[in-house]
MARROLUM-461312 format. One record per residue: residue in one letter; z negated, y, x negated of N, C-alpha, C, O, CB in turn. Coordinates in steps of 0.001 Angstrom, whole numbers, m for minus. Atoms other than C-alpha are relative to their C-alpha. Glycine has a CB too. Example, Ala and Ser with C-alpha at 12.3 -4.5 7.8 and 13.67 -1.06 7.14 Angstrom:
   residuo      n_zz      n_yy      n_xx     ca_zz     ca_yy     ca_xx      c_zz      c_yy      c_xx      o_zz      o_yy      o_xx     cb_zz     cb_yy     cb_xx
         a         0     m1190      m890     m7800     m4500    m12300         0      1200      m900      m665      1181     m1936     m1246        27       992
         s        60     m1190       820     m7140     m1060    m13670      m730      1090       770      m899      2198       261      1415       462      m414
//
This chain:
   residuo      n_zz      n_yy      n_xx     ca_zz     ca_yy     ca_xx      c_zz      c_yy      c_xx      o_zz      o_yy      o_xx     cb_zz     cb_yy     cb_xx
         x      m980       949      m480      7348      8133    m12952       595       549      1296      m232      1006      2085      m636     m1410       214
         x      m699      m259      m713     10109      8984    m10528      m314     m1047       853     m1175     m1919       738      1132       235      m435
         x      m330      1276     m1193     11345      6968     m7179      1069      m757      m878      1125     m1984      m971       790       595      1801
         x      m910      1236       949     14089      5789     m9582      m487     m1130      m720      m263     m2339      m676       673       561     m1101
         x       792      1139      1124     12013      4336    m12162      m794     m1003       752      m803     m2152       310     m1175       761     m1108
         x       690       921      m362      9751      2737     m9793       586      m611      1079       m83     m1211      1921     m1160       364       182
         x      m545       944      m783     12762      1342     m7856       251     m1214     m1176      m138     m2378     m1075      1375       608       833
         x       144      1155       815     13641      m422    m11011     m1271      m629      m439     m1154     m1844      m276       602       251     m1028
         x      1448      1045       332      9890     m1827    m12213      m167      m658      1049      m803     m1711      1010     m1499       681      m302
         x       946       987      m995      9429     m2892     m8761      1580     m1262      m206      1554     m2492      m243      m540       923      2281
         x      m676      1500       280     12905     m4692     m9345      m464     m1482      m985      m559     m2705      m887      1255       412      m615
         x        25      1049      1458     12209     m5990    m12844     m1046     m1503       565      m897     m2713       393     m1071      1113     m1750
         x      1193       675       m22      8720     m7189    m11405        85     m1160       865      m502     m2179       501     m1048       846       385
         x      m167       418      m997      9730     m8765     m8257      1604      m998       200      1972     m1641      1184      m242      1216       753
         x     m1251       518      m154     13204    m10104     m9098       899       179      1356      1610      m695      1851      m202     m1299      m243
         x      m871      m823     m1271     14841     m8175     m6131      1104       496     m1052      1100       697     m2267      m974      1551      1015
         x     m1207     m1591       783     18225     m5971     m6803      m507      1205       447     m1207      1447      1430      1924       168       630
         x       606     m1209      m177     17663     m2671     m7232       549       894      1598       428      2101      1810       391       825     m1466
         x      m246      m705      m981     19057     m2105     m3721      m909      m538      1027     m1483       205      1824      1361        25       299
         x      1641       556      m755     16334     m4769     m1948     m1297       777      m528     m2274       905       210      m403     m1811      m447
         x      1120      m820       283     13935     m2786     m3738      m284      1353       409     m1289      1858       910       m63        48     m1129
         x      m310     m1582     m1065     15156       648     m2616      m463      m233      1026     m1510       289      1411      1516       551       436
         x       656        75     m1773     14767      m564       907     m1278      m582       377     m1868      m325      1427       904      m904       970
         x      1279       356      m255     11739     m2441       472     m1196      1604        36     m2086      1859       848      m325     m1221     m1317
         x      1096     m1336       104      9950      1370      m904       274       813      1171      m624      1248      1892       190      1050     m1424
         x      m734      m438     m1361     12074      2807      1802     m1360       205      1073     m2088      1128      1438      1264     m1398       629
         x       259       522     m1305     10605      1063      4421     m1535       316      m297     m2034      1008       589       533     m1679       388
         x      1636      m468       752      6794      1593      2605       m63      1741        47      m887      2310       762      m121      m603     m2094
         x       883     m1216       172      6690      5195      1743       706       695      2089       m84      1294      2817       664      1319     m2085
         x      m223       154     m1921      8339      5588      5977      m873       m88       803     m1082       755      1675       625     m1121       567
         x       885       338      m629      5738      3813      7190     m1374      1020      m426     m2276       993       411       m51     m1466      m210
         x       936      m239       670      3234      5808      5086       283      1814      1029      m615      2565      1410       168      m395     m1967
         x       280     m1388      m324      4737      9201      6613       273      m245      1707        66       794      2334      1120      1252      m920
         x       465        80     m1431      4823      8107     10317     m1443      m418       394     m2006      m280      1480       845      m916       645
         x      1445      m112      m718      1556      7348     10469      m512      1407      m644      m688      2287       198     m1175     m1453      m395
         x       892     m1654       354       m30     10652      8554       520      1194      1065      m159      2148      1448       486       739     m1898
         x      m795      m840      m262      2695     12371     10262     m1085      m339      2202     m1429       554      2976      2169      m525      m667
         x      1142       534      m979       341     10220     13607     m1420       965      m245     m2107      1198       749      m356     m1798      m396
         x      1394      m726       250     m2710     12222     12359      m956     m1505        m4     m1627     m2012       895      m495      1362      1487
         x       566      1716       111     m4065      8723     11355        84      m418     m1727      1124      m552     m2372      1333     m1323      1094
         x       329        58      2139     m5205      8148      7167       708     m1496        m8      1027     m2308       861     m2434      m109      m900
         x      m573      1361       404     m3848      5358      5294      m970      m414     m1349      m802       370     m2283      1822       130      m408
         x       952       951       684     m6468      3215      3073       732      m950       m96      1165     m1715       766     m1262      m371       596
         x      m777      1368       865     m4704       972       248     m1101      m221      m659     m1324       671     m1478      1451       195     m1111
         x      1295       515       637     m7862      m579     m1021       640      m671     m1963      1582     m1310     m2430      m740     m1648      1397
         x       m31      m251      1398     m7810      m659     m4629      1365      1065      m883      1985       947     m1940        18     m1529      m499
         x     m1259      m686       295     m5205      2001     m4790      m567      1806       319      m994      2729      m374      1461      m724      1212
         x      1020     m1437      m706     m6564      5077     m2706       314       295      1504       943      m569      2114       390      1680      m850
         x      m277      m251      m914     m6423      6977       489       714      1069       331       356      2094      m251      m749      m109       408
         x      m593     m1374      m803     m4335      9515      2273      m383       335      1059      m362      m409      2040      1235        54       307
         x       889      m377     m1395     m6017     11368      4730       601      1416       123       754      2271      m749     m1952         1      m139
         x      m203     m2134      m497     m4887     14940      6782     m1401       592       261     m2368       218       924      1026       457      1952
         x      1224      m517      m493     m7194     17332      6604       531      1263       329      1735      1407       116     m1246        m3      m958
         x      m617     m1268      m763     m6750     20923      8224     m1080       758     m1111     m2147       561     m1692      m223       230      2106
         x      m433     m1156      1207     m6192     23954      6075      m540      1399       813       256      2102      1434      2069        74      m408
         x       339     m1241      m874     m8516     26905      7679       654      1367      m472       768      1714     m1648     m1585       205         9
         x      m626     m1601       196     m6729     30762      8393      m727       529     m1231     m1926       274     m1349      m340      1156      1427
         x       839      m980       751     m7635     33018      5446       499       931      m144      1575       479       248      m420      m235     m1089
         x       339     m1616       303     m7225     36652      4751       645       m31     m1825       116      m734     m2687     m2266       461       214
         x        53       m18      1394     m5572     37445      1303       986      1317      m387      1910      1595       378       502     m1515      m634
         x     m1004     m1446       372     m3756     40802      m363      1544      m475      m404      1800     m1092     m1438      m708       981     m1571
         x     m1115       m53       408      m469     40633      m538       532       340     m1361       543      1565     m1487       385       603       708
         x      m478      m799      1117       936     41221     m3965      1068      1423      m167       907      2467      m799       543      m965      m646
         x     m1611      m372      m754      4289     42726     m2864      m703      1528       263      m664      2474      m524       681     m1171      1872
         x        60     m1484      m638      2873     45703      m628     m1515        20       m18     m1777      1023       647       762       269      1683
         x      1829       133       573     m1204     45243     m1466      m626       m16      1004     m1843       m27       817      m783      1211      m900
         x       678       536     m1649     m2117     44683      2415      m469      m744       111      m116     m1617      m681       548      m309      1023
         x       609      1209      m198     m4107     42396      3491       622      m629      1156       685       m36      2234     m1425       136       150
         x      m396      1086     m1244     m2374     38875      5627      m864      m416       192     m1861      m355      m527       871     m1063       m39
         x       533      1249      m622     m3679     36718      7355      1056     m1621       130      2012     m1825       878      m379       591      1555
         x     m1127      1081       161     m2061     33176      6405      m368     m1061       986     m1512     m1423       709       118      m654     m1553
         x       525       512      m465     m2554     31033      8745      m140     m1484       m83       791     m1955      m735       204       448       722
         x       193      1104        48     m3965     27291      9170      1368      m107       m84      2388       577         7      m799      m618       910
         x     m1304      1061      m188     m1897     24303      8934     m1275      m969      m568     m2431      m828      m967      1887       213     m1110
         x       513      1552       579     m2471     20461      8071       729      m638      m797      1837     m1124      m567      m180     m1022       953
         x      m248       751      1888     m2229     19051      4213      m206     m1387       236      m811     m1934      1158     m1378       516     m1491
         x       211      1432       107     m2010     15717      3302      m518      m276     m1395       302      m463     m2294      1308      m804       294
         x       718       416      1134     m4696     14981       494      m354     m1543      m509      m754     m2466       201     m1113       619       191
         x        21      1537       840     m4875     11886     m1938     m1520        40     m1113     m1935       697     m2067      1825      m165     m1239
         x       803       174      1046     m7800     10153     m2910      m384      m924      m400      m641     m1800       426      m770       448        16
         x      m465      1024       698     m7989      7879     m5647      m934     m1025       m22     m1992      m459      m295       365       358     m1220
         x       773       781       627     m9934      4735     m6146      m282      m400     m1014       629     m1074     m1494        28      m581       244
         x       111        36      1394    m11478      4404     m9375        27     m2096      m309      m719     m3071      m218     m1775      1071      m489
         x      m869      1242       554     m8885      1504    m10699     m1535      m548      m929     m1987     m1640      m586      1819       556     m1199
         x       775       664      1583    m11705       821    m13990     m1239      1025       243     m1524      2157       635      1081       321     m1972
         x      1475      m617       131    m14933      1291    m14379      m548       970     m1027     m1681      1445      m946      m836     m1014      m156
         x       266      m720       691    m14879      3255    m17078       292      1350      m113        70      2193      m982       187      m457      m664
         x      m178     m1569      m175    m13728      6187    m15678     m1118       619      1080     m1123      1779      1491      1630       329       603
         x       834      m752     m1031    m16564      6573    m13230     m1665       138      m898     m2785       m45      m421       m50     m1083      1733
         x       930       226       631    m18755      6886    m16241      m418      1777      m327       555      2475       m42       393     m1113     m1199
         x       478     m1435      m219    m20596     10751    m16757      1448       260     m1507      2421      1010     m1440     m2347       441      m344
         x      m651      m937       932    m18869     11084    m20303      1453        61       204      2077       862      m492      m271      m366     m1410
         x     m1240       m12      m308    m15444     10317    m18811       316      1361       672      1274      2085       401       293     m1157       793
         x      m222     m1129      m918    m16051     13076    m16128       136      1192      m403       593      2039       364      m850       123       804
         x        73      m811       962    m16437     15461    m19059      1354       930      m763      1127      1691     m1703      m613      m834      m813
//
């Protein structure tokens, strides 16, 4: 699902126009990147979390000219999910 599609479902769902709905996600996924962008996680309880975590320097061969870089750190923004149903936190699901 796109931002399109889930400007319209959140219309359909919510009886907004699809331009109150635009600005309602707007204003949501905004808020979602000024705070990460804060170095500060975001916990949607029954949904999941976004948390920064830092990306350590590594060492790797170049393809190009077969040298070895050095790439350096940075900070990712990783997603992790809350298990919606119980039946996915079951061993043969994990399989």
């Amino acid at each position: 699902m796109n931002k399109k599609q889930l400007v319209k479902v959140l219309s359909q769902e919510t009886g907004l126009t699809l331009a109150e709905s635009n600005g309602y996600l707007n204003s949501v996924l905004g808020i979602l990147t000024k705070t990460l962008q804060k170095d500060e996680d975001v916990f949607l309880r029954g949904f999941g979390s976004f948390m920064i975590k830092d990306r350590k320097e590594r060492r790797t061969m170049s393809l190009n000219t077969k040298k070895m870089i050095t790439i350096p750190g940075k900070k990712v923004v990783k997603f992790r999910t809350q298990i919606l149903d119980g039946s996915t936190n079951s061993k043969s699901a994990r399989r």
